[in-house]
C-alpha positions as CSV (number, residue, x, y, z in Angstrom):
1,X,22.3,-36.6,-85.6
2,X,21.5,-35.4,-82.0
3,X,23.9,-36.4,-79.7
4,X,22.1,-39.0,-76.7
5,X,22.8,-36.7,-73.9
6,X,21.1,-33.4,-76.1
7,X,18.2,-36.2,-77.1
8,X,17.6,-37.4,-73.2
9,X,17.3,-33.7,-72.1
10,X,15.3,-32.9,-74.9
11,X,13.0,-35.8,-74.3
12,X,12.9,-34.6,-70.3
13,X,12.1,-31.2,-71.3
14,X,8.9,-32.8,-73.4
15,X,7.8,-34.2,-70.1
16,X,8.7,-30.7,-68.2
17,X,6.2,-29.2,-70.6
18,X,3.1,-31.2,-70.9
19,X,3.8,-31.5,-66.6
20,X,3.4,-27.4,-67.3
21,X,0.3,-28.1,-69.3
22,X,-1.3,-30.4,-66.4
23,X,-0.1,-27.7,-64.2
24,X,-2.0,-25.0,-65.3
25,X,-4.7,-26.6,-65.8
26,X,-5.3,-27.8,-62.2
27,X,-4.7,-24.3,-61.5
28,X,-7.9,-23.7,-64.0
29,X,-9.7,-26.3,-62.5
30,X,-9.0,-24.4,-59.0
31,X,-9.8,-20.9,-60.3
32,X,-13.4,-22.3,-62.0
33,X,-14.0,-23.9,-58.8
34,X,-14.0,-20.7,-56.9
35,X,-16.4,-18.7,-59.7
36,X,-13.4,-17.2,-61.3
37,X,-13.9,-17.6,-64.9
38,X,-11.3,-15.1,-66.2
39,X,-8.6,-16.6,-64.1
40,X,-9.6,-20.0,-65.5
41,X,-9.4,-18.9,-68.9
42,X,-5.8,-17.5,-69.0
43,X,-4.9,-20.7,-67.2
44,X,-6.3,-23.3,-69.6
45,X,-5.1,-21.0,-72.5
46,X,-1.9,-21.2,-70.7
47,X,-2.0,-24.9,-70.5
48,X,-2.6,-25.2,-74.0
49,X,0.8,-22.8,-74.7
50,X,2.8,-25.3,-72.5
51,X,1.6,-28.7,-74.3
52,X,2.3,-26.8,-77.6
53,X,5.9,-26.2,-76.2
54,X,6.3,-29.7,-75.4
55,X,4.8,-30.7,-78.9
56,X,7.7,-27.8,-80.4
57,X,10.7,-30.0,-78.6
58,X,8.8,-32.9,-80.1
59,X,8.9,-32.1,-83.5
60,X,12.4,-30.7,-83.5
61,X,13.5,-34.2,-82.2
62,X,11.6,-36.0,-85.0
63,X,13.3,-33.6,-87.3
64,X,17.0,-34.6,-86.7
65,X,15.9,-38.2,-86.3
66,X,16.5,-38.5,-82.8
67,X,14.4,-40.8,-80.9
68,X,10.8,-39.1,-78.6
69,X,10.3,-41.3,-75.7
70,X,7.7,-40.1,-73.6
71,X,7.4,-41.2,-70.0
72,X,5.0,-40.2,-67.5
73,X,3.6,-37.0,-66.5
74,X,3.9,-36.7,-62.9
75,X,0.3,-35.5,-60.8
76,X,-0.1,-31.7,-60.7
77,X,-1.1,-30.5,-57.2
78,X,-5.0,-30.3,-56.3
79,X,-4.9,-27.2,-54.2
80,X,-4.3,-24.3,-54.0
81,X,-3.9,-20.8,-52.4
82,X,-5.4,-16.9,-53.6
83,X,-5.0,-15.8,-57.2
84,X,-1.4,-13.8,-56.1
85,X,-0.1,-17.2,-54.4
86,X,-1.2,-19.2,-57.4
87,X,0.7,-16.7,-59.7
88,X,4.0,-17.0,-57.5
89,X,4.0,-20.5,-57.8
90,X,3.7,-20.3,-61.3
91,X,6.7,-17.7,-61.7
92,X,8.6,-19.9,-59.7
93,X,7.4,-23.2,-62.1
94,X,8.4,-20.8,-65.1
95,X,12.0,-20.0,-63.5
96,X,12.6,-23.5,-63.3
97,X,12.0,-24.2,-66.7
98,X,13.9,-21.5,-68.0
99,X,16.7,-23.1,-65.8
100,X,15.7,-26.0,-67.7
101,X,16.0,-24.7,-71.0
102,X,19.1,-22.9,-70.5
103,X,20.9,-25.9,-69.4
104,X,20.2,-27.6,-72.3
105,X,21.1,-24.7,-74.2
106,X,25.1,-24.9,-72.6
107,X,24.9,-28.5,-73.3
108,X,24.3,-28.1,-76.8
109,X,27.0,-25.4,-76.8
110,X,29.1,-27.6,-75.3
111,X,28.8,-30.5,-77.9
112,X,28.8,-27.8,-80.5
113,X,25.7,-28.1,-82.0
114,X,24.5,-24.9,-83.5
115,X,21.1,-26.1,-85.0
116,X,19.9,-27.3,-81.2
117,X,21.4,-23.9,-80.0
118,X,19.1,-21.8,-82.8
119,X,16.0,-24.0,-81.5
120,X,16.4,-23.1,-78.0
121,X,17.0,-19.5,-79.0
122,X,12.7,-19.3,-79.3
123,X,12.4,-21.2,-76.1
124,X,15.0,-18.5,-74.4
125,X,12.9,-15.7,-75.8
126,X,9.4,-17.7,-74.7
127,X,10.9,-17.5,-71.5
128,X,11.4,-13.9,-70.8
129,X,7.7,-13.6,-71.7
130,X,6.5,-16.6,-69.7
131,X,8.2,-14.9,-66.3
132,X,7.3,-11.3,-67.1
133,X,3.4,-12.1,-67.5
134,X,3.3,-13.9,-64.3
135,X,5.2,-10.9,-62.4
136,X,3.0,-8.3,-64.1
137,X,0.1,-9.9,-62.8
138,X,1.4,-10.3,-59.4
139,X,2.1,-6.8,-59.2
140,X,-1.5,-6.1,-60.4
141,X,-2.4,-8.4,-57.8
142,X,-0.5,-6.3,-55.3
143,X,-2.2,-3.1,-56.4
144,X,-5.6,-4.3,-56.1
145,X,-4.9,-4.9,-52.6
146,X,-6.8,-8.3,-52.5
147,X,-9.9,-6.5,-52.1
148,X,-13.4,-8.2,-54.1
149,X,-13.5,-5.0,-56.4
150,X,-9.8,-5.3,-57.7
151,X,-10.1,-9.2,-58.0
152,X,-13.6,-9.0,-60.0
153,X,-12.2,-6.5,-62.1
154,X,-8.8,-8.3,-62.9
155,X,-10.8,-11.5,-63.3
156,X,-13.0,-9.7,-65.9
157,X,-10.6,-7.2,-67.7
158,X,-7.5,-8.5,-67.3
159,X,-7.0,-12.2,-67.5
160,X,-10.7,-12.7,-69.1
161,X,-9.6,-10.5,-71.6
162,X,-6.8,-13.3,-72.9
163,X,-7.0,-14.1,-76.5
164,X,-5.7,-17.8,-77.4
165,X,-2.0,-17.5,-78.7
């Protein structure tokens, strides 16, 4: 059985994802507003990831019989900023959830619990991904020097290009 502190973090993490989800895709809604299709697409396939991360810590609490209580998903921003601001703030979303994550994961070493500990080893790995993709694009971002030419391009070839996960 999963201890009530591992279950109440767990069940706050849920609601940190699907937040994620709702995140990203105001940040969609943002980028289709402003005839940026490519950048809308990696967001909403993006938001899909997240709410399948929060359906992940879900399932794992159903698993081990611990209680899911859902509570509400807090309003995602309507505006934003250009594509490289947008990305920033989502690196800086992303290293707050791996904060997130990695908390849990010392609680659950703490109350020695090795099965929670292996689940969160996936989320610790997601992680590393989840902040490397938004600092590559950044830096792509950087190269094209915010000019039409580089953004059309990146919206085309780059985040267009995004297959669904």
């Amino acid at each position: 059985m999963l201890s009530e502190k591992l279950t109440t973090v767990i069940n706050e993490q849920i609601n940190k994802e699907f937040y994620s989800s709702y995140l990203y895709l105001a940040m969609a809604a943002h980028f289709d507003a402003k005839a940026l299709p490519g950048f809308a697409k990696w967001m909403k396939l993006q938001a899909a990831e997240e709410w399948g991360h929060g359906m992940r810590f879900y399932e794992y609490l159903t698993e081990v019989g611990a209680e899911v209580k859902l509570a509400a998903i807090a309003l995602p921003p309507a505006k934003f900023g250009t594509p490289k601001e947008i990305f920033e703030q989502a690196l800086e979303h992303e290293r707050g959830v791996t904060a997130s994550i990695n908390a849990i994961y010392e609680l659950a070493k703490r109350e020695n619990d090795p099965k929670t500990e292996l689940m969160l080893h996936w989320f610790i790995n997601e992680q590393v991904e989840e902040e490397k993709n938004a600092r590559d694009i950044i830096d792509q971002l950087e190269m094209g020097g915010g000019n039409s030419f580089g953004l059309m391009f990146m919206d085309k070839h780059v985040l267009g290009a995004r297959k669904g996960d």
